[in-house]
Structure formats: structure tokens, C-alpha cells
N, C-alpha and C positions, 0 to 999 in steps of 0.2 A: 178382601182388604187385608193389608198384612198391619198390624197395629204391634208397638213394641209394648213390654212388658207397663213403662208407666201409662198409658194410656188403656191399658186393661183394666189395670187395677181402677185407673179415675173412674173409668166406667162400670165398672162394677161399684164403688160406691157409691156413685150420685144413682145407681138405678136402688141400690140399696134404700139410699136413703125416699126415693120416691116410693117406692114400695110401703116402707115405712110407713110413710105418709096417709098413702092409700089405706095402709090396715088400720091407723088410730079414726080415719071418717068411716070407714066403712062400718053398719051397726053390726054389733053379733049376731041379730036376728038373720042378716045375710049370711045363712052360715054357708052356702056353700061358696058362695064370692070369698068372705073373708077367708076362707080354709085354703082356698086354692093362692090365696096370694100369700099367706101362713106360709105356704109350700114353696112357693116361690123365695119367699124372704129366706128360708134355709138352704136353698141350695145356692142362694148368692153369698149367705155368708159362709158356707162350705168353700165357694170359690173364691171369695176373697180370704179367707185363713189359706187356701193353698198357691195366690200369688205373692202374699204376704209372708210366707214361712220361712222366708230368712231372718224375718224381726225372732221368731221363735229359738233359732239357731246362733244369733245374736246375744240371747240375751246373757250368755254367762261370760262374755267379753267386756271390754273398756272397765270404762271408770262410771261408777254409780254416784251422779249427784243427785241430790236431794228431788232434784226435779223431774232426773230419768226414774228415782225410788217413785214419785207422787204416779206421774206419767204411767208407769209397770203395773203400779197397784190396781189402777184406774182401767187397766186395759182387762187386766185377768178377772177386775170384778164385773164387767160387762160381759169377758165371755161365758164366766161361769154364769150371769144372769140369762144369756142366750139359750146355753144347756140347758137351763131349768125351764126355759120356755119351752122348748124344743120338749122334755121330760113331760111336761103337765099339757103341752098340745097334742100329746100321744093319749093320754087320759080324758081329755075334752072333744074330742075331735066325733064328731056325729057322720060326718059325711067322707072324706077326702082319704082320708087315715083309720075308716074303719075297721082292716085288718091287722092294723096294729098291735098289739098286746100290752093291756093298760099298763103301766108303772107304778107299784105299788107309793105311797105315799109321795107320790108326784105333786107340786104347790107350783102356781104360778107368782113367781116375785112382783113384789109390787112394786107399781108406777112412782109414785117416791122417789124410790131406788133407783130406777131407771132413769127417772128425768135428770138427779141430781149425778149422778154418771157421767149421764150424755152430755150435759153441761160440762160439765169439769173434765169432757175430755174435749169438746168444742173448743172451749176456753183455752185448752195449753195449746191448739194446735196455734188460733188467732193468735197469741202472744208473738209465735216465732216467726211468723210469715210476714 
């Protein structure tokens, strides 16, 4: 199948977002389920920052209003929440990644944080659509 660039991308996000999914039911005690989809969930968002990287290459162009500031803020705090995921799954990680090399002072961000994120990035996309 030859699929154009936006229908890559769709598809990597809604597998994103199923994956997701998959790892908030999944218990911890499934560690090697939940590890392996852990693994998974990174290398989608690997590929999704790499069909996306024009937003990166974008961003010191146009005009910043108030909303593309809110929007920007919103986006960098998730990905830096992802990093620290990604930092502290390298420290936690029993089965999948245990050749890793732990990370010193590596924390997993907390849900909180993350919910109220993922909402408020939900939220601007629904607005514009």
C-alpha cells in the first residue's frame, strides 16, 4: 500500500493513542505485557516526532498568538513528560529493557500532569475542527 504522508501520521496516532490505552488497563503486575507495549508506545512516538518534524522546523516562523503560545507550551510539556517516561522506564523496567543502564535520578511524572496535558491538548485541537 502506498499511503501519503497525512494518513501516516493519522495512523500512527490513533495506534498511539490505542496503545495508550492498552497500557493505562494493562496491570503492572503484567510486567512483561505492559513492558512490551511500553516499547511499543516509544517507538510510535519516535515516529510520530519524525513525521511531524516540520511542526519542529515551523516553530520559529509566523506570528505567535496567544493561542499558538498556549498550544506550543502544551505540546513541549508533554513531550518533555514523554522523556521522562521513557528516563524512568529505563530505571523500572524488569524484563524488556534489562540491558539498559539505569538513569540516575530518573522520576516518573505524574498522572495529574499528564491527564491535564492530554486534555488541554484534546481540547485546542476540538475547538478548531
Amino acid at each position: 500500500m502506498n499511503f501519503d504522508n497525512h494518513t501516516k501520521r493519522m495512523l500512527v496516532d490513533h495506534t498511539i493513542a490505542a496503545v495508550l490505552l492498552a497500557l493505562m488497563v494493562t496491570p503492572f503486575d503484567w510486567g512483561l505485557a505492559h513492558e512490551w507495549l511500553g516499547v511499543a508506545f516509544f517507538l510510535l512516538f519516535a515516529c510520530h516526532q519524525w513525521l511531524n518534524r516540520a511542526w519542529w522546523h515551523a516553530l520559529g516562523r509566523g506570528r505567535w498568538s496567544a493561542q499558538r503560545v498556549a498550544d506550543t507550551a502544551v505540546d513541549l510539556a508533554m513531550t518533555i513528560c514523554v522523556l521522562g517516561l521513557l528516563a524512568s522506564s529505563l530505571v523500572l523496567s524488569r524484563f524488556v529493557l534489562i540491558w539498559a543502564p539505569a538513569v540516575s535520578g530518573a522520576m516518573a511524572v505524574g498522572y495529574a500532569v499528564r491527564t491535564i496535558l492530554v486534555c488541554r491538548r484534546s481540547g485546542s485541537h476540538a475547538q478548531r475542527q
